[in-house]
MMTF fields as JSON, N, C-alpha, C and O atoms, coordinates in Angstrom:
{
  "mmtfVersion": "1.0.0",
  "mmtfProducer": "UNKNOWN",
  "numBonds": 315,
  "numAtoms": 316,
  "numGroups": 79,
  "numChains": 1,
  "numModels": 1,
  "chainsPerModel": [1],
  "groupsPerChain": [79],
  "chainIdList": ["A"],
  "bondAtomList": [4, 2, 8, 6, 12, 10, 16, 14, 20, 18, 24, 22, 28, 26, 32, 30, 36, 34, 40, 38, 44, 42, 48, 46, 52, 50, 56, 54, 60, 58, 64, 62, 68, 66, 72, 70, 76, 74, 80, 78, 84, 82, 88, 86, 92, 90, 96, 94, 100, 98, 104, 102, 108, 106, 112, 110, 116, 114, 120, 118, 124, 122, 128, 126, 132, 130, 136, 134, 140, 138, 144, 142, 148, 146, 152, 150, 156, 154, 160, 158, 164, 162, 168, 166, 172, 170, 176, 174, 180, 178, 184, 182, 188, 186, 192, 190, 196, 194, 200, 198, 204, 202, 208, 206, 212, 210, 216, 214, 220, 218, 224, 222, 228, 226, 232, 230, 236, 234, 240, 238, 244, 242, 248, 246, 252, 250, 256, 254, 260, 258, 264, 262, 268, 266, 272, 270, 276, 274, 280, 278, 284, 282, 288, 286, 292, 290, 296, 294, 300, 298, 304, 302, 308, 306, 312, 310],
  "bondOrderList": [1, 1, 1, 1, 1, 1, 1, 1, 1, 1, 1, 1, 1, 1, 1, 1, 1, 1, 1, 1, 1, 1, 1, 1, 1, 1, 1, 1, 1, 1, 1, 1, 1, 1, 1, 1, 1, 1, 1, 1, 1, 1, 1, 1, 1, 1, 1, 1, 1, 1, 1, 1, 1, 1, 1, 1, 1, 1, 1, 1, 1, 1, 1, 1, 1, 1, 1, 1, 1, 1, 1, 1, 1, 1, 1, 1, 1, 1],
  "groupList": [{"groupName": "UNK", "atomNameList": ["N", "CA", "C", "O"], "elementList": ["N", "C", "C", "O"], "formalChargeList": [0, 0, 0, 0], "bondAtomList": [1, 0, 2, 1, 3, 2], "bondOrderList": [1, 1, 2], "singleLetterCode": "X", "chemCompType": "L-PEPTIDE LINKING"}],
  "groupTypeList": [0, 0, 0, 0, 0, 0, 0, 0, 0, 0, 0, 0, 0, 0, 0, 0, 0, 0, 0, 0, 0, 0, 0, 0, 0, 0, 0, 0, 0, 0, 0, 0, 0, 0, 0, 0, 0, 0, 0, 0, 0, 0, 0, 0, 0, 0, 0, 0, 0, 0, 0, 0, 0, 0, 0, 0, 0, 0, 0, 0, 0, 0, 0, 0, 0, 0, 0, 0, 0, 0, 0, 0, 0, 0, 0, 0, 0, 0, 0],
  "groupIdList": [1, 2, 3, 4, 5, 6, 7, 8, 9, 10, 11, 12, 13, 14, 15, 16, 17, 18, 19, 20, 21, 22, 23, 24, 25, 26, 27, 28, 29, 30, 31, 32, 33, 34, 35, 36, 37, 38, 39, 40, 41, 42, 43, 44, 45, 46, 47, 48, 49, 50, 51, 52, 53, 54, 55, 56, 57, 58, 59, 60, 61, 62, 63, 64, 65, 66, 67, 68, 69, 70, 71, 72, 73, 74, 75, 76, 77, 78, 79],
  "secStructList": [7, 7, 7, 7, 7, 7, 3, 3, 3, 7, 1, 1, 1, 3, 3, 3, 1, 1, 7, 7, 7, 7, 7, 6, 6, 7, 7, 7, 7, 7, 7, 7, 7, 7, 7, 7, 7, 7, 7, 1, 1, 7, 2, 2, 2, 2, 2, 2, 2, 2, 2, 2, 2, 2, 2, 6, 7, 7, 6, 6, 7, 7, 7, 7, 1, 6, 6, 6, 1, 2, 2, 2, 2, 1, 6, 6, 6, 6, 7],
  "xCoordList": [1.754, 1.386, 0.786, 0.123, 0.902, 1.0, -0.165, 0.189, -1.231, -1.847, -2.115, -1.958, -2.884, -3.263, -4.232, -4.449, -5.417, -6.448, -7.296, -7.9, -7.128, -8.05, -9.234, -9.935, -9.871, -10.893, -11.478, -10.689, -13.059, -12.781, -13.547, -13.691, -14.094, -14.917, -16.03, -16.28, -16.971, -19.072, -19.296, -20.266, -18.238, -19.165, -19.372, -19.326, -19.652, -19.336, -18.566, -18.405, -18.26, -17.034, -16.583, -17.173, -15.352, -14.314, -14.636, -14.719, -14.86, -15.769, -14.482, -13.926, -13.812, -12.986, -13.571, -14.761, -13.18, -13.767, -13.178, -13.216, -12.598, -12.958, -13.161, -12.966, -13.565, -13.866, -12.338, -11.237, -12.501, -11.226, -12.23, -13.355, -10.849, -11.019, -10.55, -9.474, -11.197, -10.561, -11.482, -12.687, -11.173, -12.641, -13.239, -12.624, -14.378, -14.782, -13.864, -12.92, -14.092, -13.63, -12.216, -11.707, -11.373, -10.092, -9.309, -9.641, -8.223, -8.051, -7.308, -6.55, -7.281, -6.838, -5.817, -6.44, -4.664, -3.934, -4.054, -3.5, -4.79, -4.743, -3.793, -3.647, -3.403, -2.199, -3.052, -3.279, -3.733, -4.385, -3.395, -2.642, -3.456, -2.905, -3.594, -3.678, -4.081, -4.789, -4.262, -3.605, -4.608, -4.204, -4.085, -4.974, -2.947, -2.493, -3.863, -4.129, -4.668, -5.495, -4.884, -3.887, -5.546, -5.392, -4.476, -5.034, -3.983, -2.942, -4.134, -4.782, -4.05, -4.977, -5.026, -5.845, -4.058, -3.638, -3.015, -2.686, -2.983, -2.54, -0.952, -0.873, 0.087, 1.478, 1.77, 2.766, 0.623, 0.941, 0.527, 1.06, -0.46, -0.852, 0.382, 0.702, 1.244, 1.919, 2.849, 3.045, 3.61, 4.86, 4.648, 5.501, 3.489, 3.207, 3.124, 3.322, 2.799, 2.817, 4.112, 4.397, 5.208, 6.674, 7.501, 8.584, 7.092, 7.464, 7.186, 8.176, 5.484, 5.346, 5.997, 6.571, 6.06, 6.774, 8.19, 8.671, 8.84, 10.152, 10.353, 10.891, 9.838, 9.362, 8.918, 9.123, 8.239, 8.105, 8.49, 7.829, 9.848, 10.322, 10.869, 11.363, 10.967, 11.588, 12.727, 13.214, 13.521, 14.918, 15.135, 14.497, 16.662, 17.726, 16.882, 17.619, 15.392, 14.613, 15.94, 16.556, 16.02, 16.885, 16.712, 17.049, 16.175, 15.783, 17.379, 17.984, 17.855, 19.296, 18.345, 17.121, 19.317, 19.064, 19.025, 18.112, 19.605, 19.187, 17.853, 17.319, 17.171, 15.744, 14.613, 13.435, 15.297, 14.59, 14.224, 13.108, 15.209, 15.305, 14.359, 14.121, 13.443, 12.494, 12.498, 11.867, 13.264, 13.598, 13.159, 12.343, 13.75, 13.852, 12.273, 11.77, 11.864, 10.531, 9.588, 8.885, 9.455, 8.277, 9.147, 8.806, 10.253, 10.824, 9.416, 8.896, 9.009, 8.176, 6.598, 5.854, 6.129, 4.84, 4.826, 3.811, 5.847, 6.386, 6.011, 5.774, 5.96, 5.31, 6.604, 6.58],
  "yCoordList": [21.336, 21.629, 20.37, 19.679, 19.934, 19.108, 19.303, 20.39, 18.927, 18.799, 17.875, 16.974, 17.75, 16.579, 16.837, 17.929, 15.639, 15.904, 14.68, 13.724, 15.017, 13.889, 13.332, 14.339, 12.468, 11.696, 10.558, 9.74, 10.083, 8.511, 7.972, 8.577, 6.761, 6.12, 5.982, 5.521, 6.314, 5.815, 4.635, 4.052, 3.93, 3.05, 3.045, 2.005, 4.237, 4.255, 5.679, 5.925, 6.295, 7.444, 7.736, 7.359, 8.524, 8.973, 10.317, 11.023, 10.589, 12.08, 12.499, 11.7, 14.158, 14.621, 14.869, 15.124, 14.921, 15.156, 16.597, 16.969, 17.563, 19.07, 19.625, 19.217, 20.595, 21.581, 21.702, 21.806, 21.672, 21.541, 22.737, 22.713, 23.89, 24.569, 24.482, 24.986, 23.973, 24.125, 24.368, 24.185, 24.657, 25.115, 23.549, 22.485, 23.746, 22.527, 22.249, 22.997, 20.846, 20.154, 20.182, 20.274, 20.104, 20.775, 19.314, 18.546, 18.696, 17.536, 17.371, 18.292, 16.144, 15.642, 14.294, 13.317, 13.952, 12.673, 12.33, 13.096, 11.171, 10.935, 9.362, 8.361, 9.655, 8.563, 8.456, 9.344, 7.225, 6.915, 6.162, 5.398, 6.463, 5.436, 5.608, 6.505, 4.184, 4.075, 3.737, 2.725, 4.665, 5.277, 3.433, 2.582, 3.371, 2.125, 2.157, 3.117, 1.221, 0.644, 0.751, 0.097, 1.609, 1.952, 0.776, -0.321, 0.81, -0.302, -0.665, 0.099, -2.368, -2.827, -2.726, -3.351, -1.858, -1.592, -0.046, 0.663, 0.184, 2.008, 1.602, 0.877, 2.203, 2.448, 3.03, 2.656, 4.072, 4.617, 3.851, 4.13, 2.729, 1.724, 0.826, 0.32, 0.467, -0.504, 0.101, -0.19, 1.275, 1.851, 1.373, 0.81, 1.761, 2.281, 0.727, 0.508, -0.297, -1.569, -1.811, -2.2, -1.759, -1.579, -1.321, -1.897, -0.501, 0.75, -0.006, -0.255, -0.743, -1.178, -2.107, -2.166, -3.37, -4.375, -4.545, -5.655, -3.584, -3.118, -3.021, -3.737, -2.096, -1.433, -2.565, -2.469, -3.629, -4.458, -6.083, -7.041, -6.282, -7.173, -7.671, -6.878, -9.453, -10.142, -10.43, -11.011, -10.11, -9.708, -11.271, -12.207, -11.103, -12.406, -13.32, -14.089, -13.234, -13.892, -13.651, -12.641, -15.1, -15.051, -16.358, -17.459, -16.084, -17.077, -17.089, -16.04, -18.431, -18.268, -18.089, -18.128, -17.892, -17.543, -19.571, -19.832, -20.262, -21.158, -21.69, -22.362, -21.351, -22.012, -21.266, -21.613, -20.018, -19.817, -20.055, -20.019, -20.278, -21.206, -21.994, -22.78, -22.065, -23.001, -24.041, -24.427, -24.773, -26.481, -26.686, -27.583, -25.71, -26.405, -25.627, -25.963, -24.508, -24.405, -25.703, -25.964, -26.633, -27.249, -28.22, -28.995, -28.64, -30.154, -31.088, -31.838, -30.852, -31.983, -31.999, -32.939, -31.03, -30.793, -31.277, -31.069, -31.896, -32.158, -31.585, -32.193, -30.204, -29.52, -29.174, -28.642],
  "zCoordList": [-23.099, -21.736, -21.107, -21.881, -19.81, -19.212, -17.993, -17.536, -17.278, -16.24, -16.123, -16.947, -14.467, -13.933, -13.57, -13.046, -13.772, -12.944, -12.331, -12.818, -11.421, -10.724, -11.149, -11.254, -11.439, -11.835, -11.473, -11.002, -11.554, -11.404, -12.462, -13.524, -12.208, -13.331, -13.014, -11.901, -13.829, -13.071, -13.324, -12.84, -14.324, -15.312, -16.485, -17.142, -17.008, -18.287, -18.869, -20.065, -18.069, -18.898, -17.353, -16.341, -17.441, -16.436, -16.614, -17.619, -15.003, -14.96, -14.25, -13.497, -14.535, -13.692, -12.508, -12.693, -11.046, -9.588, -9.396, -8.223, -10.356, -10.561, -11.562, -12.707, -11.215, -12.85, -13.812, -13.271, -14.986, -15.959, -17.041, -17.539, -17.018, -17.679, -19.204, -19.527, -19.946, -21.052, -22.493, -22.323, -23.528, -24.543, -25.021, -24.966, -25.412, -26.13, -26.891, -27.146, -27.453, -28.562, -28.648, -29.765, -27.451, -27.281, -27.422, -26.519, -28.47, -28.331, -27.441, -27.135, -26.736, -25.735, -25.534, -25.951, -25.114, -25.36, -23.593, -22.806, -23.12, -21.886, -21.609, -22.311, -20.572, -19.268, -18.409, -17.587, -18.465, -16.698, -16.214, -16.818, -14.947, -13.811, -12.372, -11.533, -12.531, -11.457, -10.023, -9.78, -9.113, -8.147, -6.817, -6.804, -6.051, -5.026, -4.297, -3.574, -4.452, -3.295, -1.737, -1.431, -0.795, 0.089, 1.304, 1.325, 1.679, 2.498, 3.842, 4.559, 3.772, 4.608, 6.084, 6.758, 6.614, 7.543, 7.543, 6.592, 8.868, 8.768, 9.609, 10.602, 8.988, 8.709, 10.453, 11.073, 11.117, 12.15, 13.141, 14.215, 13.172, 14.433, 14.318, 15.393, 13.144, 13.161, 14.026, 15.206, 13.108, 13.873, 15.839, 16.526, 16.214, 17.579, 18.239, 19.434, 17.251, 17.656, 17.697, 18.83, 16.874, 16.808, 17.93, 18.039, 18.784, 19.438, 20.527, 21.214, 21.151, 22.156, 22.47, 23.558, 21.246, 21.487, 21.613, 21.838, 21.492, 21.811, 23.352, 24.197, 23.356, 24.934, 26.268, 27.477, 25.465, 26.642, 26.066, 26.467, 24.902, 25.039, 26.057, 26.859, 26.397, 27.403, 27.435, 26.465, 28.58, 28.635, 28.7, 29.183, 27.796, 27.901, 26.513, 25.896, 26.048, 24.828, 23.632, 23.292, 23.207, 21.699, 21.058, 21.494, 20.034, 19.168, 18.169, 17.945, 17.675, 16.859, 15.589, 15.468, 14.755, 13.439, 12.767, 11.984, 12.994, 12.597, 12.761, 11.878, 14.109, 14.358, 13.546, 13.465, 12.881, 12.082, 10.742, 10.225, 10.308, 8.755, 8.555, 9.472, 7.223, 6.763, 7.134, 8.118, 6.372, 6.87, 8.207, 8.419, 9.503, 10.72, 11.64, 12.712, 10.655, 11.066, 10.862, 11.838, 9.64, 9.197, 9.177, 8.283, 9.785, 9.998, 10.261, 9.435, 11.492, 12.183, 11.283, 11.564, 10.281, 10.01, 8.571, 7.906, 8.041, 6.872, 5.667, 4.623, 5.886, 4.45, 3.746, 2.636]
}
């Protein structure tokens, strides 16, 4: 049998963050995996940033695909 349970660490033992029913002394084989550090940014301001800058791009603006290429970015800065 298989569950999951949420937990974290104090410091010195990994306390479950709910009650776990199970009898004492009950052996146990544990899999941690520690849970993605929260994204430094929120996914829904970006989208909406996405969305604006769409919305009020400048008509006829076109950058070629060559001026974008490495080389011809840092030509003059010689990195």
């Amino acid at each position: 049998m298989a569950i999951v349970i949420r937990a974290h660490f104090d410091g010195k033992v990994i306390v479950p963050d709910e009650p776990v029913d199970l009898p004492v002394d009950t052996p146990l084989e544990f899999e941690l995996k520690q849970e993605p550090a929260p994204l430094p940014w929120d996914p829904e301001k970006a989208k909406q940033a996405v969305k604006w800058l769409t919305e009020h791009a400048i008509p006829g603006l076109n950058i070629p695909d060559e001026a974008l290429r490495r080389e011809n970015m840092y030509e003059d800065r010689g990195l």
